[in-house]
DRENTORKE-636736 format. One record per residue (C-alpha): x, y, z. Coordinates in Angstrom, 3 decimals. Each point is the difference from the previous one (the first is absolute). Layout:
<r><east>X</east><north>Y</north><up>Z</up></r>
...
END
This chain:
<r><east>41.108</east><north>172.383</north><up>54.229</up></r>
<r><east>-3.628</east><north>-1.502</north><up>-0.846</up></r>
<r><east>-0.837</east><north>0.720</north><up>-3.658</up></r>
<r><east>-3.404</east><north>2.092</north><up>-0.835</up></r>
<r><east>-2.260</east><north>-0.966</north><up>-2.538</up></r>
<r><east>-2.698</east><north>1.858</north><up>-1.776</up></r>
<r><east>-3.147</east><north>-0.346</north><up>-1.506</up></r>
<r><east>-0.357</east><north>-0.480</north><up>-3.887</up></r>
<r><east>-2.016</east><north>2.528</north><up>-1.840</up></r>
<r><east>-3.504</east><north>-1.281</north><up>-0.774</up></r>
<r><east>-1.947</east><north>0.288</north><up>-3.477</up></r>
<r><east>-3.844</east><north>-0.388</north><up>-0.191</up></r>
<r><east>-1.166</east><north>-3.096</north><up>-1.536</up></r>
<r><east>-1.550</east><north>0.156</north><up>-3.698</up></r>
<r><east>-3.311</east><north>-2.280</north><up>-0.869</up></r>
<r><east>0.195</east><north>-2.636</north><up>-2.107</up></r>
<r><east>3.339</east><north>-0.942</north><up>0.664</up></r>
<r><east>1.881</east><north>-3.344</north><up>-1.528</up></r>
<r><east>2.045</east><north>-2.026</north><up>1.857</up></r>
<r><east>3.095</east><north>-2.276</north><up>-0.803</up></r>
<r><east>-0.546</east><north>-3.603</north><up>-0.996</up></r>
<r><east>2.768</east><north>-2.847</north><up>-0.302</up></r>
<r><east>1.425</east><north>-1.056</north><up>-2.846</up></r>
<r><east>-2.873</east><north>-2.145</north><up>-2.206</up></r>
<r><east>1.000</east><north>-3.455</north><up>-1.411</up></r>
<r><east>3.402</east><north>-0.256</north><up>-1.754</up></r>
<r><east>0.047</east><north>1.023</north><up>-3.412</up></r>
<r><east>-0.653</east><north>-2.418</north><up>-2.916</up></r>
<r><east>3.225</east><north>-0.991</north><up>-1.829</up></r>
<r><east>0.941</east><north>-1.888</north><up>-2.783</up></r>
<r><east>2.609</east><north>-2.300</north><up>-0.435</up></r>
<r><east>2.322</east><north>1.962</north><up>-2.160</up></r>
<r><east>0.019</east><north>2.544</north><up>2.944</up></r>
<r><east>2.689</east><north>0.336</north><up>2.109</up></r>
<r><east>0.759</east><north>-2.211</north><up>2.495</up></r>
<r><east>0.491</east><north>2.821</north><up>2.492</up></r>
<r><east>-3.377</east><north>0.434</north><up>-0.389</up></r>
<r><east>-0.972</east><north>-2.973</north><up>1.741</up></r>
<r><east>2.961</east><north>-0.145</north><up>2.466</up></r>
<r><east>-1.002</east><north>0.925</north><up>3.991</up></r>
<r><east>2.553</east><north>1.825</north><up>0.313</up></r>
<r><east>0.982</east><north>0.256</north><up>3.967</up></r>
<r><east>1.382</east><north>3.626</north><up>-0.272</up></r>
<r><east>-3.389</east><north>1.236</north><up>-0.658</up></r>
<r><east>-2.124</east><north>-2.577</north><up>2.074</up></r>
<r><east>0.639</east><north>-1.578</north><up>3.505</up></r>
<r><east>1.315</east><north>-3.554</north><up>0.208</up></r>
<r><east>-2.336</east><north>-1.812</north><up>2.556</up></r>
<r><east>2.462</east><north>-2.399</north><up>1.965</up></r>
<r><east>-1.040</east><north>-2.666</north><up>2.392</up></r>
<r><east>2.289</east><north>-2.293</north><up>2.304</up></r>
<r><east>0.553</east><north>-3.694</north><up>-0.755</up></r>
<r><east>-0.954</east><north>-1.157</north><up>3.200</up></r>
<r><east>-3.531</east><north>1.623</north><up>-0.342</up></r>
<r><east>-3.185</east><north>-2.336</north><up>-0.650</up></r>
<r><east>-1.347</east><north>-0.069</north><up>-3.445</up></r>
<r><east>-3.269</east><north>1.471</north><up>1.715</up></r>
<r><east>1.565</east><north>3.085</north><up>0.653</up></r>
<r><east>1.394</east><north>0.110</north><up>-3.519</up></r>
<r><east>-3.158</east><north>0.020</north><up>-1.526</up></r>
<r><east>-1.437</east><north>2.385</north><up>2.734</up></r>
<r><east>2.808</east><north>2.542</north><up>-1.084</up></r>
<r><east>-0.302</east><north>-0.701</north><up>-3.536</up></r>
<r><east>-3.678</east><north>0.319</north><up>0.171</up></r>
<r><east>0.089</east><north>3.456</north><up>2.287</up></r>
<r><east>2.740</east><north>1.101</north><up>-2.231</up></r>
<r><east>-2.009</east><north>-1.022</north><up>-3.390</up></r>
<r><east>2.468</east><north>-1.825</north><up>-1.704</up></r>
<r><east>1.353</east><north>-3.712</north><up>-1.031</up></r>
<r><east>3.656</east><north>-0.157</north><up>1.083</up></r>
<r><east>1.971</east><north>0.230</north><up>2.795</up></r>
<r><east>4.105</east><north>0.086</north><up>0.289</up></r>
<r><east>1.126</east><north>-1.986</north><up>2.967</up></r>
<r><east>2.136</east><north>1.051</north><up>2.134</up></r>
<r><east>2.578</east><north>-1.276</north><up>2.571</up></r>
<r><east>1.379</east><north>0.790</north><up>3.325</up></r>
<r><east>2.309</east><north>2.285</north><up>-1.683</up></r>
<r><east>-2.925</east><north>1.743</north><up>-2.770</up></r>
<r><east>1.886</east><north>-1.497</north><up>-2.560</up></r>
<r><east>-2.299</east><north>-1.508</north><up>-2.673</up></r>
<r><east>-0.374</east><north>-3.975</north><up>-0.139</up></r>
<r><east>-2.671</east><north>-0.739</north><up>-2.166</up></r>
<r><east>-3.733</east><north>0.998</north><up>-0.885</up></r>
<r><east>-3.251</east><north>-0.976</north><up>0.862</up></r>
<r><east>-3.109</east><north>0.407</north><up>-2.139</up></r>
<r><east>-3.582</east><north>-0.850</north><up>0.230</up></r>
<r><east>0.632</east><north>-2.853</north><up>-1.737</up></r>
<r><east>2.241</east><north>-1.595</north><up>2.326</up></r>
<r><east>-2.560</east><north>0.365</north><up>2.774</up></r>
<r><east>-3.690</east><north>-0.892</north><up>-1.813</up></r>
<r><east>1.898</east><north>-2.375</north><up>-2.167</up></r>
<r><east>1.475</east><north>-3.382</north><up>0.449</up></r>
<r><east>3.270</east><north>0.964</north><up>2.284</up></r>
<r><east>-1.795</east><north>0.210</north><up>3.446</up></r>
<r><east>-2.385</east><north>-3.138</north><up>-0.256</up></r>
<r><east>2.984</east><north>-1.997</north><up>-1.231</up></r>
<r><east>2.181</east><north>1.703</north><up>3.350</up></r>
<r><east>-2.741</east><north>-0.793</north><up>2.454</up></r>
<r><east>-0.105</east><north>-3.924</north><up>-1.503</up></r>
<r><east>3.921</east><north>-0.320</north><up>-0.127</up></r>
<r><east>0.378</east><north>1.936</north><up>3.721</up></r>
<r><east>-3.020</east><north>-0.969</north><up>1.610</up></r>
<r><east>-0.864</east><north>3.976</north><up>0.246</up></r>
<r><east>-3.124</east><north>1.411</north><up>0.477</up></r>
<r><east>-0.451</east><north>2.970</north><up>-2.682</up></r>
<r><east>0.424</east><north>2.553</north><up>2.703</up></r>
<r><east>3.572</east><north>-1.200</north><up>0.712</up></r>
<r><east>1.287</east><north>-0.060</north><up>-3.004</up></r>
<r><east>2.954</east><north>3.027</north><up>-0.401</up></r>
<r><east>0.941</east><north>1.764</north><up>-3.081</up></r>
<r><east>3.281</east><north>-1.659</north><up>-0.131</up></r>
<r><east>-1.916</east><north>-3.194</north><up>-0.586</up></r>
<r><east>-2.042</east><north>0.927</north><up>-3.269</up></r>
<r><east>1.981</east><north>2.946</north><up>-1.335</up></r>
<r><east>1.950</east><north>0.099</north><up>-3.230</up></r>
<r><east>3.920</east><north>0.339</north><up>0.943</up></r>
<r><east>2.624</east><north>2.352</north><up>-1.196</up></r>
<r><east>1.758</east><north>-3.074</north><up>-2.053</up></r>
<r><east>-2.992</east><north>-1.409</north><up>-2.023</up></r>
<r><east>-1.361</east><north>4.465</north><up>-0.908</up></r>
<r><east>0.267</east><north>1.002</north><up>-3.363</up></r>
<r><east>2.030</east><north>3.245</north><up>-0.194</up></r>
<r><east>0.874</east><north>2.079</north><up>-2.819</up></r>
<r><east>2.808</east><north>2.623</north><up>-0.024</up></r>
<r><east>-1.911</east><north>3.503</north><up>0.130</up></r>
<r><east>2.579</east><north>1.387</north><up>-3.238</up></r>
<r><east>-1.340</east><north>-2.870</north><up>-1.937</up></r>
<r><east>-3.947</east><north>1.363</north><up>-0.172</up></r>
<r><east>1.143</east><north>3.722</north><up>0.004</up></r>
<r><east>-0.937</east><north>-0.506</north><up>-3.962</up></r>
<r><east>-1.879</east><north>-3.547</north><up>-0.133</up></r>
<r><east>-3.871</east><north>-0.184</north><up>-0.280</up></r>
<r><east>-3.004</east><north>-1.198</north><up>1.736</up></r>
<r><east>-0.012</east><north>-2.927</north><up>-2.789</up></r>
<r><east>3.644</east><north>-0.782</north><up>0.776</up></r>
<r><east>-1.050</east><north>-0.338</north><up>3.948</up></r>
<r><east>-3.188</east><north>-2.018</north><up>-0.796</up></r>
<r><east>1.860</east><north>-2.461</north><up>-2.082</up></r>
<r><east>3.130</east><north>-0.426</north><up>2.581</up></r>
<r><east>-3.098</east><north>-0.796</north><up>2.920</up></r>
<r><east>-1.613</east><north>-2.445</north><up>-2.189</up></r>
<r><east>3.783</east><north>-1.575</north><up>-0.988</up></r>
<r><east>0.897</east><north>-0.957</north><up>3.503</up></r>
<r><east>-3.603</east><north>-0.533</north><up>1.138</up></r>
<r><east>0.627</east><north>2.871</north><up>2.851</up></r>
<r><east>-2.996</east><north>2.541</north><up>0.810</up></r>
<r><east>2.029</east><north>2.532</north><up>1.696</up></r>
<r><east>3.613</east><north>1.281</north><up>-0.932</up></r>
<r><east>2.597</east><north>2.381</north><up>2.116</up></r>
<r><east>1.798</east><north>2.532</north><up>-1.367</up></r>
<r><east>3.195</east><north>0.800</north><up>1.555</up></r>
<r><east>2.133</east><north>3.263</north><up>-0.617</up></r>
<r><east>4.006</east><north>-2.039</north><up>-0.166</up></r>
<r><east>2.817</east><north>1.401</north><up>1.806</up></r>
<r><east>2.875</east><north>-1.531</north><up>-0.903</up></r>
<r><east>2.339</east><north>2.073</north><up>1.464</up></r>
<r><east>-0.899</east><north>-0.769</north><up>3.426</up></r>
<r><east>-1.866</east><north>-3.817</north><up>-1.244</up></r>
<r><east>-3.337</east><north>0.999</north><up>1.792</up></r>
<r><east>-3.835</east><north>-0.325</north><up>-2.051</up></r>
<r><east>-2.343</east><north>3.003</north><up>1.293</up></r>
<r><east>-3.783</east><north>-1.647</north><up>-1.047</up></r>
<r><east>-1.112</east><north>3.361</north><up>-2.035</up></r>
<r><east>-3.646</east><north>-1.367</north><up>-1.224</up></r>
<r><east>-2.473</east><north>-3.154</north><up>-0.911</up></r>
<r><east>-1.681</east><north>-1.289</north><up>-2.436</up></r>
<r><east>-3.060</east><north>-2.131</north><up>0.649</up></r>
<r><east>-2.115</east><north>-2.320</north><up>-2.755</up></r>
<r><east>-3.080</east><north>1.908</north><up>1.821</up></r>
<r><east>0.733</east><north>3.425</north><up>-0.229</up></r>
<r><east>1.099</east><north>-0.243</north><up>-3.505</up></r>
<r><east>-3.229</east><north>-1.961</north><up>-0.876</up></r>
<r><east>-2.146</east><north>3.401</north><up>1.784</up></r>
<r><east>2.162</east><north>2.160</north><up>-2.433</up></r>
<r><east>-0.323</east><north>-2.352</north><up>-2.906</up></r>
<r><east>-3.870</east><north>-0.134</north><up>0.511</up></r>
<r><east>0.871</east><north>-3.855</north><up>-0.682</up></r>
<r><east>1.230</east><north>-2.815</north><up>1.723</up></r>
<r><east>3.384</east><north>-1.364</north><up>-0.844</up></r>
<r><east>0.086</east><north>-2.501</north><up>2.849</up></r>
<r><east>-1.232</east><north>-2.763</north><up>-1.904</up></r>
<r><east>3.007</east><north>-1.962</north><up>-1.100</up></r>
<r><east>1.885</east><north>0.864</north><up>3.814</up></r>
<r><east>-3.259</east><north>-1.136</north><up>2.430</up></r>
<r><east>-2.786</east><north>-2.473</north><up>-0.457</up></r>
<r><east>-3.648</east><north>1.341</north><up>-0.010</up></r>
<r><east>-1.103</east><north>-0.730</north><up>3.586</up></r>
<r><east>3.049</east><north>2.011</north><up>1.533</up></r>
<r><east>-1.241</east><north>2.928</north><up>-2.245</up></r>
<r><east>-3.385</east><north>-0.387</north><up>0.741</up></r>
<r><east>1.077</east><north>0.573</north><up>3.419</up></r>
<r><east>2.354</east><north>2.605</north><up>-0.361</up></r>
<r><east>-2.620</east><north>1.924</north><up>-1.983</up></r>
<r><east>-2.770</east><north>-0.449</north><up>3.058</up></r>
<r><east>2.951</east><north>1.601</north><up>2.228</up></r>
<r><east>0.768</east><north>2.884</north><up>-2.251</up></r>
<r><east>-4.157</east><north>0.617</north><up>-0.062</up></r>
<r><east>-0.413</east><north>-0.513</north><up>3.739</up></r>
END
């Protein structure tokens, strides 16, 4: 039996009217703030995947269309394997890849310049429930990492569910200060701040 449909009542339109607007920049934090606060936290904002065997000119096509700075890369299977960043593809990674492989910079794949599951910082999600933006900060600069990943544990069943990031960048828009300093050397940031602009 085909289903009917009907027309939705109509109002008149009023002058002057607003209309909605996305969210503006991030609020500013401080650093005894909690670390929630600077979390992006993947039940409230869409992880943008892409595969591994994608080209690193795609990756920064998405991440560009998609306005952001980070990728998770995924396999065959959409299991996560590692990140990508603008880093790894305006930095160092892909010139020393096209030397080493004889590549041109359009060949080189993700899998090539990405940072892998084994060598990402993660931090069990329990652990920042009450920790700060200061305590996050200081545990970037300690290992020298710019991004972390925080995963919700299940040990019952042994399986990590990635719940949200943190990135040196974000937190350095929120802190209306940069607190990259000790983790990257100038000309990367330069960079990376000429990307963020662009």
């Amino acid at each position: 039996m085909a289903r009917t449909y009907k027309p939705l009542p109509r109002i008149p339109l009023l002058a002057n009217n607003h209309y909605s607007h996305p969210p503006g920049p991030p609020e500013l934090v401080h650093l005894d703030d909690s670390a929630l606060s600077v979390m992006t936290d993947l039940t409230e904002v869409k992880a943008i995947t892409i595969a591994s065997d994608q080209t690193i000119q795609n990756a920064q096509l998405k991440m560009e269309a998609c306005n952001i700075h980070m990728l998770l890369v995924s396999n065959k299977d959409r299991k996560v394997i590692g990140i990508i960043t603008t880093e790894d593809i305006i930095g160092e990674k892909p010139l020393n890849v096209s030397r080493e492989r004889k590549l041109h910079r359009d060949d080189i794949l993700v899998r090539m310049v990405m940072t892998p599951q084994e060598e990402m910082l993660a931090i069990d999600f329990e652990s920042i429930r009450y920790a700060k933006v200061g305590d996050i900060v200081k545990t970037l600069h300690d290992i020298r990492k710019h991004r972390a990943i925080v995963v919700e544990v299940d040990e019952a069943n042994n399986q990590h569910t990635i719940r949200g990031l943190f990135s040196s960048v974000e937190i350095s828009k929120q802190l209306g200060r940069d607190i990259s300093d000790d983790i990257t050397p100038a000309h990367y940031l330069a960079e990376l701040v000429k990307t963020m602009q662009s």
